[in-house]
KOLDREN-552485 format. One record per residue (C-alpha): residue number from 1; residue in one letter; x negated, y negated, z. Coordinates in nm, 2 decimals. Example, Ala and Ser with C-alpha at 12.3 -4.5 7.8 and 13.67 -1.06 7.14 Angstrom:
<pts>
[pt 1; 'A'; [-1.23; 0.45; 0.78]] [pt 2; 'S'; [-1.37; 0.11; 0.71]] 
</pts>
This chain:
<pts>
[pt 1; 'X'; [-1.18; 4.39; -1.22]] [pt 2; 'X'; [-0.90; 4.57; -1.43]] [pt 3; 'X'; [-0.88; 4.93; -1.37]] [pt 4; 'X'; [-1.01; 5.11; -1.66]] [pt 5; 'X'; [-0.73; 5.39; -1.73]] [pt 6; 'X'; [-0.62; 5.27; -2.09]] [pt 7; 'X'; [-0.19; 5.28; -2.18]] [pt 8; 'X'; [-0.20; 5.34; -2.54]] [pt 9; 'X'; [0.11; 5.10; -2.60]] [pt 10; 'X'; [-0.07; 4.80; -2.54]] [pt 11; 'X'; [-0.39; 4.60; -2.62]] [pt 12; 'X'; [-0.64; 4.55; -2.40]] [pt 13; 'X'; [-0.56; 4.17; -2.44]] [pt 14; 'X'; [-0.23; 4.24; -2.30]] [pt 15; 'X'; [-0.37; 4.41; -1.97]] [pt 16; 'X'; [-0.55; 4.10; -1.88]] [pt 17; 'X'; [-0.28; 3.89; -1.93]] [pt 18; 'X'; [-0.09; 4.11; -1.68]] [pt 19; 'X'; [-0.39; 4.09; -1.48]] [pt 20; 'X'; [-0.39; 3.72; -1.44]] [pt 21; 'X'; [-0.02; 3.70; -1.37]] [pt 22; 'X'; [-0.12; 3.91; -1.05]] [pt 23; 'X'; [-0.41; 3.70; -0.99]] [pt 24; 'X'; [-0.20; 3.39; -1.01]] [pt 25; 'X'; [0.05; 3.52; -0.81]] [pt 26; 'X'; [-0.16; 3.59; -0.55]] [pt 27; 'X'; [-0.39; 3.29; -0.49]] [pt 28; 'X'; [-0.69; 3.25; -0.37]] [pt 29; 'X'; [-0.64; 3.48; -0.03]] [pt 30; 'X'; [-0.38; 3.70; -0.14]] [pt 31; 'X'; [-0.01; 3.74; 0.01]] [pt 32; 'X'; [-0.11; 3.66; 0.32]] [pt 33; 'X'; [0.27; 3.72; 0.49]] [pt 34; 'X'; [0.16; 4.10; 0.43]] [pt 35; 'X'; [-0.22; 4.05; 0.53]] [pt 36; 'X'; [-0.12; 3.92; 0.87]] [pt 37; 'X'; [0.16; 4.17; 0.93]] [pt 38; 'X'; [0.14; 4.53; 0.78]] [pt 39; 'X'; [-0.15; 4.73; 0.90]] [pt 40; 'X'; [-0.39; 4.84; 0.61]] [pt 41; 'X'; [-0.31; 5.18; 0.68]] [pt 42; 'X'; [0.09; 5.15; 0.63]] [pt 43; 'X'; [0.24; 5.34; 0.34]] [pt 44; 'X'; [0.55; 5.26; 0.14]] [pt 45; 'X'; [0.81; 5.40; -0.08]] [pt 46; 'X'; [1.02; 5.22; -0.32]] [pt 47; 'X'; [1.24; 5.26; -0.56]] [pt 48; 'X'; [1.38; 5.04; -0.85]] [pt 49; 'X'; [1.76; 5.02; -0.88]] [pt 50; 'X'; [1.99; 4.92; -1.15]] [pt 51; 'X'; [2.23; 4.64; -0.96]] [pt 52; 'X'; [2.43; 4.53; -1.25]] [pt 53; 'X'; [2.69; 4.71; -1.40]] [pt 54; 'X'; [2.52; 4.87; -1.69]] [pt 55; 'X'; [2.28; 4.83; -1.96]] [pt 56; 'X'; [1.97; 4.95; -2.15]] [pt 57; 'X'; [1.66; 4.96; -1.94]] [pt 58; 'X'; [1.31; 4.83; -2.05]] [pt 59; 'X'; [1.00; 4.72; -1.91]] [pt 60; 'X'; [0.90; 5.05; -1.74]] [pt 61; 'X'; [0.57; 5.09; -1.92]] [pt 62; 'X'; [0.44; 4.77; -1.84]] [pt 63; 'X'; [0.54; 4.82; -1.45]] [pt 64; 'X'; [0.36; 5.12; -1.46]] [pt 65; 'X'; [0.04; 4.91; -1.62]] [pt 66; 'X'; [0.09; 4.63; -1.30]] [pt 67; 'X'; [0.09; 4.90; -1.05]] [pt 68; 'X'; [-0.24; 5.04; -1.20]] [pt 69; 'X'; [-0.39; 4.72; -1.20]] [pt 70; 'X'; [-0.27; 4.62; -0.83]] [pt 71; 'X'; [-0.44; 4.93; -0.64]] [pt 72; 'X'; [-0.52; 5.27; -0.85]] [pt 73; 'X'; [-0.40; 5.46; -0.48]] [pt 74; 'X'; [-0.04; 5.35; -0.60]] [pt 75; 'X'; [0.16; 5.64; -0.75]] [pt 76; 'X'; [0.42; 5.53; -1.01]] [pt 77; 'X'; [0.68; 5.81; -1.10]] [pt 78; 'X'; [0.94; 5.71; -1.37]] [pt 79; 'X'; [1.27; 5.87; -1.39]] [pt 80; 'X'; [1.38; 5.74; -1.71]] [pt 81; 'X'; [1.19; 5.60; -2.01]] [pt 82; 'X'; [1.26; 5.27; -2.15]] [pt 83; 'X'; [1.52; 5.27; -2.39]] [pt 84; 'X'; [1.76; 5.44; -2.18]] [pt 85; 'X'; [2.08; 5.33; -2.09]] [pt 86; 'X'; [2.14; 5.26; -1.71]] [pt 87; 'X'; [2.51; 5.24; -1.48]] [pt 88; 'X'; [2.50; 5.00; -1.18]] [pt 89; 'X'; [2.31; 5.19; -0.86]] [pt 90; 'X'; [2.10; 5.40; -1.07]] [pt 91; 'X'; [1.71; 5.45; -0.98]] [pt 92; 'X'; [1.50; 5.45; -1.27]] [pt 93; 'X'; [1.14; 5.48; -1.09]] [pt 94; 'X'; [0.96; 5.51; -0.77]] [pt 95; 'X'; [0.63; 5.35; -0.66]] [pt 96; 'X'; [0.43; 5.57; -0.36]] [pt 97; 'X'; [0.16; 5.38; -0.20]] [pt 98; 'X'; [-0.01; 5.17; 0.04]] [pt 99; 'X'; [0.26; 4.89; 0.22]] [pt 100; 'X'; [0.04; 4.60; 0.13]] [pt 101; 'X'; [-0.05; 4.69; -0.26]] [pt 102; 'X'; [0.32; 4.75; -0.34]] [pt 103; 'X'; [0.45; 4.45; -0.21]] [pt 104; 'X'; [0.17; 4.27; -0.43]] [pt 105; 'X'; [0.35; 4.43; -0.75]] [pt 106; 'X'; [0.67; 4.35; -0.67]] [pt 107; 'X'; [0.78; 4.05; -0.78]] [pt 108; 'X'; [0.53; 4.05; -1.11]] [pt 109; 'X'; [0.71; 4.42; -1.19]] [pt 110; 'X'; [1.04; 4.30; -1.17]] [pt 111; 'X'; [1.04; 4.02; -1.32]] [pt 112; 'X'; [0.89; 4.22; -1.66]] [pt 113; 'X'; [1.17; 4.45; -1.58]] [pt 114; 'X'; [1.44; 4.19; -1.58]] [pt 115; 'X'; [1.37; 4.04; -1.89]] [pt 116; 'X'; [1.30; 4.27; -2.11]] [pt 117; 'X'; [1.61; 4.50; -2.00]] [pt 118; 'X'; [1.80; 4.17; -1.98]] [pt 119; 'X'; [1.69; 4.16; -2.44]] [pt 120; 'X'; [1.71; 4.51; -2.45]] [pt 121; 'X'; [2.08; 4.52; -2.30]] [pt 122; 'X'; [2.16; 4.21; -2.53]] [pt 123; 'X'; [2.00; 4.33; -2.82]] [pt 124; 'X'; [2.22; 4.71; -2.80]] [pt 125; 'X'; [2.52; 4.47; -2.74]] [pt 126; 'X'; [2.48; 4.33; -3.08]] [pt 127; 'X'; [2.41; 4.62; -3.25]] [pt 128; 'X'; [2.69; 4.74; -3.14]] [pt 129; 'X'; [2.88; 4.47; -3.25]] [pt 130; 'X'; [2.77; 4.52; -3.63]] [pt 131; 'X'; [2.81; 4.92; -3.62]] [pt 132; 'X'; [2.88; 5.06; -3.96]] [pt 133; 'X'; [2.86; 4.75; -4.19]] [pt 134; 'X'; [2.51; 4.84; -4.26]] [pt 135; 'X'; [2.34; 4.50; -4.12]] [pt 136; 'X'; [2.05; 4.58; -3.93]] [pt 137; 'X'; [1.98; 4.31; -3.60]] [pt 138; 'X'; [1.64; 4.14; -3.61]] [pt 139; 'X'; [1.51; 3.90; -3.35]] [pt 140; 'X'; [1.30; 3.63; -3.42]] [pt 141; 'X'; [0.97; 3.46; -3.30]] [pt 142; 'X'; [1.15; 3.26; -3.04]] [pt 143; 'X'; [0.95; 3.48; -2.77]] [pt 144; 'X'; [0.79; 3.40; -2.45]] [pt 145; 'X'; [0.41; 3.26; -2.54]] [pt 146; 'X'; [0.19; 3.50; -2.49]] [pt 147; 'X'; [0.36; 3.81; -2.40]] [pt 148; 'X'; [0.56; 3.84; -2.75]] [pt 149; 'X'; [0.46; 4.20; -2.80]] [pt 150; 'X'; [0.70; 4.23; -2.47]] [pt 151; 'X'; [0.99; 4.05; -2.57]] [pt 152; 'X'; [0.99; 4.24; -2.91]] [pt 153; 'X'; [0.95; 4.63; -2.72]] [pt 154; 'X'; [1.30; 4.48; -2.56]] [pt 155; 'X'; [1.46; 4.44; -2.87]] [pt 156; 'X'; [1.34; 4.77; -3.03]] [pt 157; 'X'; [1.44; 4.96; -2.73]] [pt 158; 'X'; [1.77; 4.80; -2.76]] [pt 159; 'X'; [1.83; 4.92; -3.13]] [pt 160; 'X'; [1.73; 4.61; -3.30]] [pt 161; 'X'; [1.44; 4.59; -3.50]] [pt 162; 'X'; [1.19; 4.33; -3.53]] [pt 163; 'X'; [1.11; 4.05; -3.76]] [pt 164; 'X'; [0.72; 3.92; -3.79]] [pt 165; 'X'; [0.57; 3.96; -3.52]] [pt 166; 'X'; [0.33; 3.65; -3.64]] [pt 167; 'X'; [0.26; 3.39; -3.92]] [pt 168; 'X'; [0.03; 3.64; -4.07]] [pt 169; 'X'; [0.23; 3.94; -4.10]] [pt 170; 'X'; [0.45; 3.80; -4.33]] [pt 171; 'X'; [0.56; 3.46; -4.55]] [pt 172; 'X'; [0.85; 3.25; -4.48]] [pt 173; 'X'; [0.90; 2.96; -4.74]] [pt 174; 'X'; [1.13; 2.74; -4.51]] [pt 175; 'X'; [1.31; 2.38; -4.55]] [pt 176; 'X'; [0.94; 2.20; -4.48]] [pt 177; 'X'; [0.78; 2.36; -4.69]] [pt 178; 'X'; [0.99; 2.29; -4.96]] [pt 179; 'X'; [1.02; 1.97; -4.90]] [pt 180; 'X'; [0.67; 1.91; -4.91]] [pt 181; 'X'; [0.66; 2.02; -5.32]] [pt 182; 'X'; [0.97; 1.84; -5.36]] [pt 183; 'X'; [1.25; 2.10; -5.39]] [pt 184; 'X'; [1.03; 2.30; -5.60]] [pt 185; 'X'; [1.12; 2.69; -5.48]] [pt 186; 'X'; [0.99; 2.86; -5.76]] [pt 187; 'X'; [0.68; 2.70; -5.74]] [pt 188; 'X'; [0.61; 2.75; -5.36]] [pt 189; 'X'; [0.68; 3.09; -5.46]] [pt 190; 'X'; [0.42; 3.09; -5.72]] [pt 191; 'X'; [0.15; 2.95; -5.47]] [pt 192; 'X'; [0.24; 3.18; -5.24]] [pt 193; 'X'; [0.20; 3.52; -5.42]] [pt 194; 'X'; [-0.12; 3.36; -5.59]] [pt 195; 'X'; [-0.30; 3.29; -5.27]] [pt 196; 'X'; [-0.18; 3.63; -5.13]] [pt 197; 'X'; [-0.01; 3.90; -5.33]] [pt 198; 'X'; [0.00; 4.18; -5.06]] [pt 199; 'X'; [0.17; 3.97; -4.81]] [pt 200; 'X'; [0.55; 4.05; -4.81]] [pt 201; 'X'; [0.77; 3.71; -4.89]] [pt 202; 'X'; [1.06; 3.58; -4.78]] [pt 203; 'X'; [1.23; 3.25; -4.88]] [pt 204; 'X'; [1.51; 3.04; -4.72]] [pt 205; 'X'; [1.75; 2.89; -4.91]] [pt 206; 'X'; [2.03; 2.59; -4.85]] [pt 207; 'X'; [2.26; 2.62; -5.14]] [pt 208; 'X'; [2.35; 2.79; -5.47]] [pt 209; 'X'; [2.13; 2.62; -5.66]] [pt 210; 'X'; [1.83; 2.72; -5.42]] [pt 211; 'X'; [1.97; 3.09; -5.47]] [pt 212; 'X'; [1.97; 3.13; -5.81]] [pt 213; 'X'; [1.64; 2.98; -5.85]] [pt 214; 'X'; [1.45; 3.23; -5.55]] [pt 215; 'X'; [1.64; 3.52; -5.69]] [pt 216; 'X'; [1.45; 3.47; -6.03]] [pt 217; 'X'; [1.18; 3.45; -5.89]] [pt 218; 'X'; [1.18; 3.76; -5.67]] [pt 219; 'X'; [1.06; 3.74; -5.30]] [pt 220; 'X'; [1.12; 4.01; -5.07]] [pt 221; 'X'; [1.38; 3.86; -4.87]] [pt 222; 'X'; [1.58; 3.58; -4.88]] [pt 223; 'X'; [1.75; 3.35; -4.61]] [pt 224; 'X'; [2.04; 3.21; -4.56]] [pt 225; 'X'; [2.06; 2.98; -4.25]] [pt 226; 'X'; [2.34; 2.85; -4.11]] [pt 227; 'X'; [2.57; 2.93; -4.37]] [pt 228; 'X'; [2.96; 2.99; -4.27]] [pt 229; 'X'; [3.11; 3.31; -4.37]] [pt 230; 'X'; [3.21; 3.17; -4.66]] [pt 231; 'X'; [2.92; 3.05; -4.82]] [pt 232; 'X'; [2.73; 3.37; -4.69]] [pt 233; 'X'; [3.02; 3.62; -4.85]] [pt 234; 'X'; [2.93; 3.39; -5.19]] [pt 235; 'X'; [2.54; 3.39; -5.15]] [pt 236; 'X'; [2.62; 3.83; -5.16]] [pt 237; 'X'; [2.85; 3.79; -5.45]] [pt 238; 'X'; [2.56; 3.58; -5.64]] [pt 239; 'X'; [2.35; 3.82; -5.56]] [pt 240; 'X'; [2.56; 4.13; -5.61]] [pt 241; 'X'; [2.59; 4.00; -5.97]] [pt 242; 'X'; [2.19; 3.94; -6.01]] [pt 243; 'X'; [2.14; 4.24; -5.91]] [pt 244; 'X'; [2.43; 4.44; -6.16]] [pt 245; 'X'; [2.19; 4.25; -6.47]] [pt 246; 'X'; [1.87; 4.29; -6.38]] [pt 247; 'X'; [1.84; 4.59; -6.12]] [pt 248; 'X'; [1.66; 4.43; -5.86]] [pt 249; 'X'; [1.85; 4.40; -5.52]] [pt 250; 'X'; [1.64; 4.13; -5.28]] [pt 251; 'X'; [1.79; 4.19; -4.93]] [pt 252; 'X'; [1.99; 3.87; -4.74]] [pt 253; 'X'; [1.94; 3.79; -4.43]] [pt 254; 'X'; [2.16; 3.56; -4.22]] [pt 255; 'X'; [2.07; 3.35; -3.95]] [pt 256; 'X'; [2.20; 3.02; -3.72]] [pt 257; 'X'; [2.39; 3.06; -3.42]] [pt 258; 'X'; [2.50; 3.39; -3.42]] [pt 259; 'X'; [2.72; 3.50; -3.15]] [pt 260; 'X'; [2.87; 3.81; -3.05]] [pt 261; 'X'; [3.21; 3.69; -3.12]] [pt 262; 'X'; [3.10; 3.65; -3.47]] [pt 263; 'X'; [2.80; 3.87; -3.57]] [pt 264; 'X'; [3.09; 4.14; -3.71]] [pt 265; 'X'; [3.24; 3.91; -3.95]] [pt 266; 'X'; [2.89; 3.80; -4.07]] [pt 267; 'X'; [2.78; 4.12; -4.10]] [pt 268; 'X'; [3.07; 4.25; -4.33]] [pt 269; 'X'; [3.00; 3.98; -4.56]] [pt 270; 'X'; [2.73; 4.23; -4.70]] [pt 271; 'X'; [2.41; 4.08; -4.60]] [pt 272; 'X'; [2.15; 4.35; -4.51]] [pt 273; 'X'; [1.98; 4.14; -4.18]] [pt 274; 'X'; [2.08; 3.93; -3.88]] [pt 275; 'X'; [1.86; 3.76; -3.70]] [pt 276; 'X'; [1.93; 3.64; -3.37]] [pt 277; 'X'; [1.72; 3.37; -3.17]] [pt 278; 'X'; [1.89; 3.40; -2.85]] [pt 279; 'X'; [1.79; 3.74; -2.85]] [pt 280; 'X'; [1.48; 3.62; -2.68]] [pt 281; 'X'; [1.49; 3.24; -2.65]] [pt 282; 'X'; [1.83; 3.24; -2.42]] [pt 283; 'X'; [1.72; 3.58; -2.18]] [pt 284; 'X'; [1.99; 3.66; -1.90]] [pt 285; 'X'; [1.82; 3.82; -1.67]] [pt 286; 'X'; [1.94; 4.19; -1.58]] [pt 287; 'X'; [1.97; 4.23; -1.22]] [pt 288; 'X'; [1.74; 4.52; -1.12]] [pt 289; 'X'; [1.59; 4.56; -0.73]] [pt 290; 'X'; [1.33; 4.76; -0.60]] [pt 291; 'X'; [1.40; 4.90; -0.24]] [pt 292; 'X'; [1.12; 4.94; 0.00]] [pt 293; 'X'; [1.11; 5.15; 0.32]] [pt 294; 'X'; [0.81; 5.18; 0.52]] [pt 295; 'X'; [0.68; 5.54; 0.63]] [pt 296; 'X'; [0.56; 5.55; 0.98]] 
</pts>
């Protein structure tokens, strides 16, 4: 049964998917190694430790929601909140409780904590990378099914921000969907801001052509995927120019294999958004233990 105590971060939806990763975790008669061995009785203190060499911690919440759902006797303490930046050896939270209950979090806790510290740590590295040009980092939907909401905490805690968070929150007119009405941009446009006109609108766009024709027709947003840097400085200047005639500046975003070696020089080609798949699709995993002693 999940433990009532509500976290007003997340949904309730959420909580029981947590739940039934412990559940699944656990099997059918629980971790047995600790059934058979530790006394019911036994208590244990851990702590969770930063073991690589630095980076921005995330995930702390959620441990604190697996704890409450493993055994309410558990007492989790944080030290730091997520968002924080971290140095190799540092101890970010403690877990007080019975032996058998905290070794039953463990591996479900630190595995939340590795990835999302592992985005969040990414994520700061590429803002950091873009610092002072103005371009703001965006991830994209390339998330882990099911626990998205997760994945895009990371990358706010990290300094990015986020992009939709699903099909509904906002339109993207992509390559398909053009090619379904033939090329026609400006009248997927149209059917889109008939069918809903509240719903914000961004468009992607493969050449100057395409460009000229979404800019007339005014989304919110428009893409430009894999583009070189020369092609993207061109989209801005084509845009720049729209925008000195008729007063309207629609933001750019780029996208398409952006790496840290080159997210700088994209960004000073004056496009207002980056987004960045392998925020979240390609997760290095940031190395975090949790020490356990045993209090007799």
């Amino acid at each position: 049964m999940i433990e009532k105590m509500q976290v007003p971060e997340y949904s309730m939806g959420l909580r029981k998917r947590i739940y039934d990763a412990l559940h699944l975790d656990q099997g059918p008669l629980g971790d047995v190694t600790s059934l058979a061995l530790i006394e019911k009785e036994r208590l244990a203190t851990a702590e969770f430790v930063v073991k690589a060499d630095g980076g921005i911690v995330s995930g702390i919440e959620v441990v604190k929601v697996v704890f409450e759902l493993v055994d309410p006797k558990i007492e989790f303490s944080p030290l730091l909140k997520d968002g924080d930046s971290v140095k190799k050896d540092d101890v970010f939270a403690t877990v007080t409780g019975p032996a058998r209950s905290v070794l039953a979090g463990e591996r479900i806790a630190l595995e939340f904590l590795r990835r999302m510290s592992g985005i969040a740590t990414k994520t700061q590295q590429f803002v950091t990378a873009v610092e002072g040009t103005g371009a703001t980092i965006l991830d994209t939907r390339k998330v882990l099914p099911g626990y998205g909401e997760l994945d895009k905490q990371a990358v706010r805690n990290g300094g990015g921000s986020n992009h939709r968070t699903n099909l509904s929150e906002m339109g993207l007119i992509k390559n398909n969907h053009i090619d379904v009405l033939e090329g026609d941009i400006a009248k997927a446009i149209q059917l889109f801001r008939a069918a809903y006109p509240n719903v914000p609108l961004e468009v992607e766009v493969r050449n100057e052509a395409e460009l000229i024709t979404a800019l007339v027709n005014t989304p919110d947003r428009i893409l430009l995927d894999n583009m070189d840097n020369e092609y993207t400085g061109m989209a801005v200047g084509i845009r720049d120019e729209f925008t000195n005639i008729h007063g309207t500046k629609i933001p750019l975003e780029a996208s398409g294999n952006m790496t840290l070696d080159r997210v700088r020089s994209v960004a000073e080609t004056g496009v207002e958004y980056i987004s960045v798949g392998s925020l979240t699709h390609s997760v290095e995993a940031f190395d975090i233990s949790l020490h356990i002693s045993f209090n007799k």
